[in-house]
VOSE-558918 format. One record per residue: residue number from 1; residue in one letter; x, z, y of N, C-alpha, C in turn. Coordinates in nm, 3 decimals. Atoms other than C-alpha are relative to their C-alpha. Last residue first. Layout:
BEGIN
NODE num residu      nX      nZ      nY     caX     caZ     caY      cX      cZ      cY
NODE NUM      A       X       Z       Y       X       Z       Y       X       Z       Y
...
This chain:
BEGIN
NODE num residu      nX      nZ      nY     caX     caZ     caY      cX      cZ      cY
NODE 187      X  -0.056   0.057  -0.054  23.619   8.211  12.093  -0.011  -0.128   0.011
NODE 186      X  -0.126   0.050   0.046  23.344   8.395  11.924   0.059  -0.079   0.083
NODE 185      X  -0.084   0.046  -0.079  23.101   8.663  12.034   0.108  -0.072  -0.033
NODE 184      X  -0.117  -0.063  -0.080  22.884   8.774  11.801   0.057  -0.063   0.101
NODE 183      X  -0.079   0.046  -0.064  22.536   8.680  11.664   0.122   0.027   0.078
NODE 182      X  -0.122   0.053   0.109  22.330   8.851  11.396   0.117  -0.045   0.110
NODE 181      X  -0.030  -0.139   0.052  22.096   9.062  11.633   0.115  -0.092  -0.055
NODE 180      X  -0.134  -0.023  -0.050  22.060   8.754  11.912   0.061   0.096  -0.086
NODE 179      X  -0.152   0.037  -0.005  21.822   8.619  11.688   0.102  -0.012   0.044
NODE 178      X  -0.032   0.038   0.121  21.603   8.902  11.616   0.097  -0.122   0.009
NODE 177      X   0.078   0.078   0.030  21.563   9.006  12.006   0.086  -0.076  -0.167
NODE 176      X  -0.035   0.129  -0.054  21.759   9.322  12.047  -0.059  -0.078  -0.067
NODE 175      X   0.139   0.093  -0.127  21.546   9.621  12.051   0.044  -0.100  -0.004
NODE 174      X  -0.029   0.016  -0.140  21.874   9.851  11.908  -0.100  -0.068   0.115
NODE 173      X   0.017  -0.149  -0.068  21.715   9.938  11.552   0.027  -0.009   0.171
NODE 172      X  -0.113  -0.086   0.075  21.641   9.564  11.432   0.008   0.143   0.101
NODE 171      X  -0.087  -0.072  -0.091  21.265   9.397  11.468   0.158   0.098   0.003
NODE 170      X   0.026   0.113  -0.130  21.165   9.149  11.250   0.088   0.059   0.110
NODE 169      X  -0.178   0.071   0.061  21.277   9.432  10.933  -0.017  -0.122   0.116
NODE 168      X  -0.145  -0.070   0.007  21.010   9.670  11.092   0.123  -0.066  -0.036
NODE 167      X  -0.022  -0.054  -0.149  20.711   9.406  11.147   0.170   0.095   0.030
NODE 166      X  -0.025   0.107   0.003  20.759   9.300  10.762   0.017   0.007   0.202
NODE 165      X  -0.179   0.008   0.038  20.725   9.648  10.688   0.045  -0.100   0.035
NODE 164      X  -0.059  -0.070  -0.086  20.405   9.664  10.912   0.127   0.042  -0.077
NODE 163      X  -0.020   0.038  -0.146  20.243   9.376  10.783   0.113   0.106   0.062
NODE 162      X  -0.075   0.115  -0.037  20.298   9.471  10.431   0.051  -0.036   0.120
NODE 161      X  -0.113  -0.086   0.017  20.146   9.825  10.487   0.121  -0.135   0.029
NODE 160      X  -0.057  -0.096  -0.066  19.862   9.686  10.625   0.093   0.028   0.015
NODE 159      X  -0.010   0.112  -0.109  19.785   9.398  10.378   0.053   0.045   0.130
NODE 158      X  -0.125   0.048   0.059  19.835   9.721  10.106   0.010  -0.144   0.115
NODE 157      X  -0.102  -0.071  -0.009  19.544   9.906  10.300   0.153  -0.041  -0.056
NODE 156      X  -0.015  -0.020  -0.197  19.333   9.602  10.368   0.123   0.145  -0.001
NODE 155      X  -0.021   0.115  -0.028  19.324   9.542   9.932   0.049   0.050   0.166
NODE 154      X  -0.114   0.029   0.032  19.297   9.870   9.855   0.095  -0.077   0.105
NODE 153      X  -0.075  -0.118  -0.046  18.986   9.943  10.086   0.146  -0.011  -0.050
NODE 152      X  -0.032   0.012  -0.108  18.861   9.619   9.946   0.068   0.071   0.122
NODE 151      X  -0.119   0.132   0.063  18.891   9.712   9.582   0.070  -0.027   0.174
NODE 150      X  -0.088  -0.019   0.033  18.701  10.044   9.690   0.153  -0.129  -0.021
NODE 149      X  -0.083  -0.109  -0.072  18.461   9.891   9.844   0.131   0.082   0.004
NODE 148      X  -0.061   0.125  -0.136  18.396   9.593   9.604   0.035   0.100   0.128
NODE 147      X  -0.132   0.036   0.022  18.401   9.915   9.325   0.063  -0.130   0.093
NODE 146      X  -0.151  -0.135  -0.012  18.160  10.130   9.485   0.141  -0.085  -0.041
NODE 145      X  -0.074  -0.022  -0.126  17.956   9.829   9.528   0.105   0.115  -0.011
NODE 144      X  -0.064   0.135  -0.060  17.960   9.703   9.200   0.044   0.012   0.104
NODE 143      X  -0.121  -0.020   0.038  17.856  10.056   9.072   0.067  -0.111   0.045
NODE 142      X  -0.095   0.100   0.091  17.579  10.078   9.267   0.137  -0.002  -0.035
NODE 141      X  -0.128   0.051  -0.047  17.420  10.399   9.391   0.067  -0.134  -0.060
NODE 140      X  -0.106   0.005   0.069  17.076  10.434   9.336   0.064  -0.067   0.049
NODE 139      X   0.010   0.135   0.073  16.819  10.526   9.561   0.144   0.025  -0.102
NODE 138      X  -0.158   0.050  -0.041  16.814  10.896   9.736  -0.035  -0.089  -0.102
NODE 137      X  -0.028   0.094   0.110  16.467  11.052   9.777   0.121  -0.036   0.036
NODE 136      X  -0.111  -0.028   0.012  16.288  11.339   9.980   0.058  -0.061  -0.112
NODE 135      X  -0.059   0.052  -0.088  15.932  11.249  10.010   0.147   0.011   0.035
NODE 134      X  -0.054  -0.059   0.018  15.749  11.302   9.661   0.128  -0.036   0.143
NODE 133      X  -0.127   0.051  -0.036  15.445  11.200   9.663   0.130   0.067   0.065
NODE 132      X  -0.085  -0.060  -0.126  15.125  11.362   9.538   0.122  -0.134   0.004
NODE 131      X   0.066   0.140  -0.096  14.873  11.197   9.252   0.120   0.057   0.176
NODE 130      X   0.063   0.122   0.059  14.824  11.540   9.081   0.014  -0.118   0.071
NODE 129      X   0.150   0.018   0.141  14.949  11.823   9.268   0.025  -0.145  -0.043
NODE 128      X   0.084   0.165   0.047  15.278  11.914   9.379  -0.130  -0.011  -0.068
NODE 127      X  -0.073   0.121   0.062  15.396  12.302   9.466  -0.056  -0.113  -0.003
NODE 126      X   0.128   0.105   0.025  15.333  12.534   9.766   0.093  -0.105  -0.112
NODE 125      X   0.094  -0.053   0.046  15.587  12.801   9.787  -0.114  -0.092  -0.092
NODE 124      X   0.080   0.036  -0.040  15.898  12.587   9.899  -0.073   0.080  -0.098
NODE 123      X   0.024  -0.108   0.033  16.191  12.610   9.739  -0.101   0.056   0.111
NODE 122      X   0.010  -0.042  -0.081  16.292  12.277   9.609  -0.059   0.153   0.035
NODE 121      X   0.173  -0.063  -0.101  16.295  12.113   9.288   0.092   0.060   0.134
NODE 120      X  -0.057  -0.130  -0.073  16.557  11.873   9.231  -0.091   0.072   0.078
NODE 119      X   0.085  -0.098  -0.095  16.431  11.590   8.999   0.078   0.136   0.072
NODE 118      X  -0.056  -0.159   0.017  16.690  11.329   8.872  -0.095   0.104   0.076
NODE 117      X   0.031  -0.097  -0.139  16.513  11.019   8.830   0.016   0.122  -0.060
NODE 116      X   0.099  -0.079   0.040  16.693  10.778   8.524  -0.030   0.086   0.164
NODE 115      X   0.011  -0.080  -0.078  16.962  10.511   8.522  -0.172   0.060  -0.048
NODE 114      X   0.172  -0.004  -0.047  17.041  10.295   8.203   0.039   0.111   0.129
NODE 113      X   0.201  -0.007   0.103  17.403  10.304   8.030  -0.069  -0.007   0.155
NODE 112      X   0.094   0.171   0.064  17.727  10.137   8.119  -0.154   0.056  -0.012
NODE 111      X  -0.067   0.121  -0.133  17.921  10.427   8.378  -0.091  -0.108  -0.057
NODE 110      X  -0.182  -0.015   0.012  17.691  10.696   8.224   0.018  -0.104   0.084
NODE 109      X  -0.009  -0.017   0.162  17.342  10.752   8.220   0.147   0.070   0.025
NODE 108      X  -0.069   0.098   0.148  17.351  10.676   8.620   0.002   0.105  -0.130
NODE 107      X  -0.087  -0.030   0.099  17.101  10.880   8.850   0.060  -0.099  -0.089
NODE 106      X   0.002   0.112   0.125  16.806  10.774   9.081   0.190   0.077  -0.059
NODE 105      X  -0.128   0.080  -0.013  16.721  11.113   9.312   0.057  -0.063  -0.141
NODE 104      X   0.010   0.094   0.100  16.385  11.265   9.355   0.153  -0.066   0.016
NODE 103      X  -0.070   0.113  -0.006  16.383  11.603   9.580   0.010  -0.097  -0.120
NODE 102      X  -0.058   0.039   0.080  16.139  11.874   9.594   0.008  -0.127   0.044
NODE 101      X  -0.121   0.012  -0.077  15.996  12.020   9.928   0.123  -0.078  -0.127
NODE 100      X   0.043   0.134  -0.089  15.656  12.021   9.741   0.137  -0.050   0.095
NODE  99      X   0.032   0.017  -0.140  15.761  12.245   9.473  -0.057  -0.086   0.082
NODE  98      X  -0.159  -0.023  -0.085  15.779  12.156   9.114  -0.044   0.027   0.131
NODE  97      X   0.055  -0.051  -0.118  15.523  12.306   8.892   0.109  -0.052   0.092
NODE  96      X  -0.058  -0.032  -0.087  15.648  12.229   8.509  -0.112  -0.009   0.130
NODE  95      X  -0.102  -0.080  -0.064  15.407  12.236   8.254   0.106   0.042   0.094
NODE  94      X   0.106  -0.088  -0.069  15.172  11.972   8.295   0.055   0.172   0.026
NODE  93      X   0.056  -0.030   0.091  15.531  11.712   8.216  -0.138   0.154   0.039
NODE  92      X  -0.137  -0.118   0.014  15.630  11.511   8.471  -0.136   0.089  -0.041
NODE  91      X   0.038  -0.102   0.105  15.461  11.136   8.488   0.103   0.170   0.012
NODE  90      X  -0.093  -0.077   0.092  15.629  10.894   8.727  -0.056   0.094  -0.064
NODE  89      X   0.022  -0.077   0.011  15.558  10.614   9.018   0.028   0.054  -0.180
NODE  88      X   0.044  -0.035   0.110  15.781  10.478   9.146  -0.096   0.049  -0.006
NODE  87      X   0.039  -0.068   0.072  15.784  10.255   9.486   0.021   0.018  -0.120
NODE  86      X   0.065  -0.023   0.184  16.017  10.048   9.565  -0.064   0.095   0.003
NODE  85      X  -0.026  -0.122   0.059  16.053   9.996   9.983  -0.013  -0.058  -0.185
NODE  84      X  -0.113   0.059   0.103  16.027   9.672  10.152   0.078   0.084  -0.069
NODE  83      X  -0.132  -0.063  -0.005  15.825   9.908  10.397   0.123  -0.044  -0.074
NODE  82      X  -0.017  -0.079  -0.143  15.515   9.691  10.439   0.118   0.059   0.038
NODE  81      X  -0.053   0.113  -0.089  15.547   9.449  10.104  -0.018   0.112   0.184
NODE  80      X   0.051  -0.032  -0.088  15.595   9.823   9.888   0.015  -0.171   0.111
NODE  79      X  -0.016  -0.002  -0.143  15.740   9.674   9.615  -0.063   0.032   0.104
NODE  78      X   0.071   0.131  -0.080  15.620   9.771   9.266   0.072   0.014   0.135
NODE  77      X  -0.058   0.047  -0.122  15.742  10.002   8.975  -0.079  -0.102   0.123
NODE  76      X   0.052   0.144  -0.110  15.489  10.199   8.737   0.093   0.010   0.090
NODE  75      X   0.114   0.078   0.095  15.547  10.462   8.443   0.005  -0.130   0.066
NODE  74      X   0.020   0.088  -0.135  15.863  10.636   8.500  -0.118  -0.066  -0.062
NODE  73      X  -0.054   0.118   0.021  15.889  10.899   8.252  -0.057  -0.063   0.086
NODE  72      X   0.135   0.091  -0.039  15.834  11.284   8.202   0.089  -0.112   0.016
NODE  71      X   0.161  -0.044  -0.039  16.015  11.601   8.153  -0.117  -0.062   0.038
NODE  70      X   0.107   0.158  -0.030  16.341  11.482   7.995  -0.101   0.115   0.023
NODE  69      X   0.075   0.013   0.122  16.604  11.812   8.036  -0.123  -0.101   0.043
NODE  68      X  -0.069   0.047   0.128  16.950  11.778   8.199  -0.153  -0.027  -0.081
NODE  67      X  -0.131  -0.095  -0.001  16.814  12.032   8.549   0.048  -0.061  -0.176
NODE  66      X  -0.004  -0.113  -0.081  16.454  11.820   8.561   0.123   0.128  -0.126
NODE  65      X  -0.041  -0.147   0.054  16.465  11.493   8.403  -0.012   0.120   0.119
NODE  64      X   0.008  -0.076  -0.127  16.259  11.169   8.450   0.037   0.149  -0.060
NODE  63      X   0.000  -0.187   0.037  16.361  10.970   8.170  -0.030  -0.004   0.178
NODE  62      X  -0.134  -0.105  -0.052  16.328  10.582   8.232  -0.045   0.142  -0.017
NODE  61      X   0.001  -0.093   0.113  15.987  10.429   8.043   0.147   0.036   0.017
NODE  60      X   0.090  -0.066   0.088  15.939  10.158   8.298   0.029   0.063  -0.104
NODE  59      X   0.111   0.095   0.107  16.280  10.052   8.420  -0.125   0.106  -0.021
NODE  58      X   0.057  -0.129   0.024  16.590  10.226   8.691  -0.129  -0.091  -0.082
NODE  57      X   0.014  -0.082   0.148  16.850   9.991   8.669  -0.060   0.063  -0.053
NODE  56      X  -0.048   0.056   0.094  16.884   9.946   9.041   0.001   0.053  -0.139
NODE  55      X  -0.006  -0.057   0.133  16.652  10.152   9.213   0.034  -0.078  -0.110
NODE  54      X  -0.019   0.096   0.095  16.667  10.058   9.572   0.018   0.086  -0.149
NODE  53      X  -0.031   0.091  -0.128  16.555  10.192   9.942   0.071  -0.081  -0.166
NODE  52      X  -0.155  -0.053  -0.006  16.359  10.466   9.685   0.042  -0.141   0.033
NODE  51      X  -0.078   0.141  -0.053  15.982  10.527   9.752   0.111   0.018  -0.012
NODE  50      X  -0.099  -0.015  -0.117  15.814  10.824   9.499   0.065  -0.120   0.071
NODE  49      X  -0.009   0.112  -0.045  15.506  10.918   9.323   0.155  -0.028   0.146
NODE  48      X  -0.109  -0.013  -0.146  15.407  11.171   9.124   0.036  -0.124   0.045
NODE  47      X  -0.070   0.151  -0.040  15.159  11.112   8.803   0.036   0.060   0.117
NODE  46      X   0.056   0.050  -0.153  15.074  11.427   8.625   0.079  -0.098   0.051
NODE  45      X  -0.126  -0.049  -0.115  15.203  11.468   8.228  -0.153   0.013   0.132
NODE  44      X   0.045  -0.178   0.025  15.122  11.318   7.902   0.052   0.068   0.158
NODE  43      X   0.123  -0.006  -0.110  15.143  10.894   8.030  -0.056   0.172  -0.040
NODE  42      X   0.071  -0.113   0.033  15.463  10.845   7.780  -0.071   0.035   0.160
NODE  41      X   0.063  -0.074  -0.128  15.641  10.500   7.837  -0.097   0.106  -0.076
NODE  40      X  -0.044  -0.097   0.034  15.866  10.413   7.549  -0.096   0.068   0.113
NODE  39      X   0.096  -0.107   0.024  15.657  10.135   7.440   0.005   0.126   0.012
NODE  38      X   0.073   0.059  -0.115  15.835   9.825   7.659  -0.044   0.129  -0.092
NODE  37      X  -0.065  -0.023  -0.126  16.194   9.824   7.460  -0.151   0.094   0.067
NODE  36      X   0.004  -0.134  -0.053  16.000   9.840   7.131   0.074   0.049   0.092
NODE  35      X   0.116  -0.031  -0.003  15.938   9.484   7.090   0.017   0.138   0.068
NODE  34      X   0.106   0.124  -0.125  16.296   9.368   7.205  -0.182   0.052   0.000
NODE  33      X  -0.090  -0.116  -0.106  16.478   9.670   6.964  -0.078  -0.113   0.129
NODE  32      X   0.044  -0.105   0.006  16.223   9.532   6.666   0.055   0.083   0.087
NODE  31      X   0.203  -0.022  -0.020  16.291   9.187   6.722  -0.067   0.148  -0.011
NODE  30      X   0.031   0.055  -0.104  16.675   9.235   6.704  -0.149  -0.010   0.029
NODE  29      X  -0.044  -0.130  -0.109  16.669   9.471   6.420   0.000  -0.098   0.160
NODE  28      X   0.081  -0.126  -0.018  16.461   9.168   6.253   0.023   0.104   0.073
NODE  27      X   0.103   0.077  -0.085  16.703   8.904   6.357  -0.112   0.110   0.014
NODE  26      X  -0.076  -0.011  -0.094  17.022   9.112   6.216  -0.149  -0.047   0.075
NODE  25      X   0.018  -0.138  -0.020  16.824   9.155   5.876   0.031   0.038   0.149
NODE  24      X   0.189  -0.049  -0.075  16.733   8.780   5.857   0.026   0.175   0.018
NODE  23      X   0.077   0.056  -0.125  17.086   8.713   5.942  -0.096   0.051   0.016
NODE  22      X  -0.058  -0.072  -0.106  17.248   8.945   5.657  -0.082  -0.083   0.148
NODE  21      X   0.068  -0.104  -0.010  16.997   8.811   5.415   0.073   0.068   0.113
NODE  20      X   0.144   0.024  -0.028  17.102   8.446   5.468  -0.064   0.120   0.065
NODE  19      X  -0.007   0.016  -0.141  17.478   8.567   5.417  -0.170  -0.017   0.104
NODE  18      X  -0.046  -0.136  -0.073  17.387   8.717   5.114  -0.007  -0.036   0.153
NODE  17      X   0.134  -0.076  -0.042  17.187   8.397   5.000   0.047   0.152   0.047
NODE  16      X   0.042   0.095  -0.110  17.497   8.179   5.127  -0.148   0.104  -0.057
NODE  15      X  -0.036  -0.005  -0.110  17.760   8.380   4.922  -0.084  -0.028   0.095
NODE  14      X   0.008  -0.137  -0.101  17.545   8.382   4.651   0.035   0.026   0.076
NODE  13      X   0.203   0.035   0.012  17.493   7.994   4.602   0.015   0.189   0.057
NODE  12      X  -0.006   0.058  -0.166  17.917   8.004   4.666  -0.154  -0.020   0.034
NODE  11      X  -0.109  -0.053  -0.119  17.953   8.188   4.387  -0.010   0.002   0.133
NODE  10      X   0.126  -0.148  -0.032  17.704   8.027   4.182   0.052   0.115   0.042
NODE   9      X   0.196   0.047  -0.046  17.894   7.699   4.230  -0.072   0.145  -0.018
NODE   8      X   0.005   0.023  -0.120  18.263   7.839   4.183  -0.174  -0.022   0.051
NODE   7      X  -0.051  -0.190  -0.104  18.132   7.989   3.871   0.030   0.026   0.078
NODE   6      X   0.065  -0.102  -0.031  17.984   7.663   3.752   0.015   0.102   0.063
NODE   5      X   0.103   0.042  -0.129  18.295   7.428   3.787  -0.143   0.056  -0.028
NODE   4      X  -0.038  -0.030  -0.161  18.478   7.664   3.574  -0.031  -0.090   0.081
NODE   3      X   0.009  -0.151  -0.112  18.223   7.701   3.313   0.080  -0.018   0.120
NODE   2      X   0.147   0.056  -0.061  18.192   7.269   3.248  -0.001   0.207   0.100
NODE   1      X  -0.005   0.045  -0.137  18.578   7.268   3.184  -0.131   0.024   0.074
């Protein structure tokens, strides 16, 4: 009798140091995706600089791509308190040259992921130096709004339609006032 109440018991002693180890392993990958959020910023490059009317999503150490490929990274956000603008500013790599007529525009990942600055050079002779700004910008688009727009566009177009079927069966084909339509003539 004494083994089978043991073998439940050191059964259930390993169950609980497995489980243990599965936490502390879950806590660690958690602490190690929280630390290393903040170190992706890379300062190899020239700093550019751009205002955008909003840059939802867009973080310190966002890609800055030129035509799909990373070429540098957002380094510094801040509010402009004069123009209630965002400034970026942004690293891009000593190799590229982009124009001066080049365009900055915030980008979604995908529909869930991160946004990033899409560079679109320009064609313009003269290119960017060191410390320049980049005056041709488009903010990011929200996905909330596209979809309270859209919803609401539904929405007023089906409230529409209603109304105006509900208008058509009020009224019958001849003009006569809805409750003289049913009514006949009886003795």
């Amino acid at each position: 009798m004494a083994s089978v109440t043991t073998a439940p018991a050191r059964r259930n002693m390993a169950e609980l140091i497995t489980g243990v180890a599965v936490l502390l392993g879950l806590a660690l990958m958690l602490v190690a995706a929280i630390v290393g959020e903040g170190r992706k910023t890379d300062s190899t490059g020239y700093a550019l600089h751009a205002s955008f009317g909003h840059i939802d999503g867009l973080g310190v150490g966002s890609d800055v791509r030129l035509a799909g490929v990373t070429v540098g990274q957002v380094t510094q956000e801040r509010v402009n308190p004069a123009t209630y603008k965002a400034e970026v500013t942004f690293t891009v790599r000593p190799d590229i040259k982009l124009p001066t007529d080049s365009a900055a525009i915030i980008t979604s990942d995908s529909l869930l992921g991160g946004k990033y600055i899409a560079l679109s050079p320009g064609g313009d002779d003269s290119t960017l130096k060191a410390g320049s700004t980049i005056n041709q910008t488009q903010g990011a688009i929200s996905l909330e709004q596209l979809l309270s727009k859209f919803i609401f566009s539904v929405t007023d177009t089906l409230t529409r339609a209603n109304r105006d079927a509900a208008d058509k069966e009020a009224t019958p084909a001849n003009g006569a006032a809805p409750e003289a339509a049913g009514k006949t003539d009886q003795p």
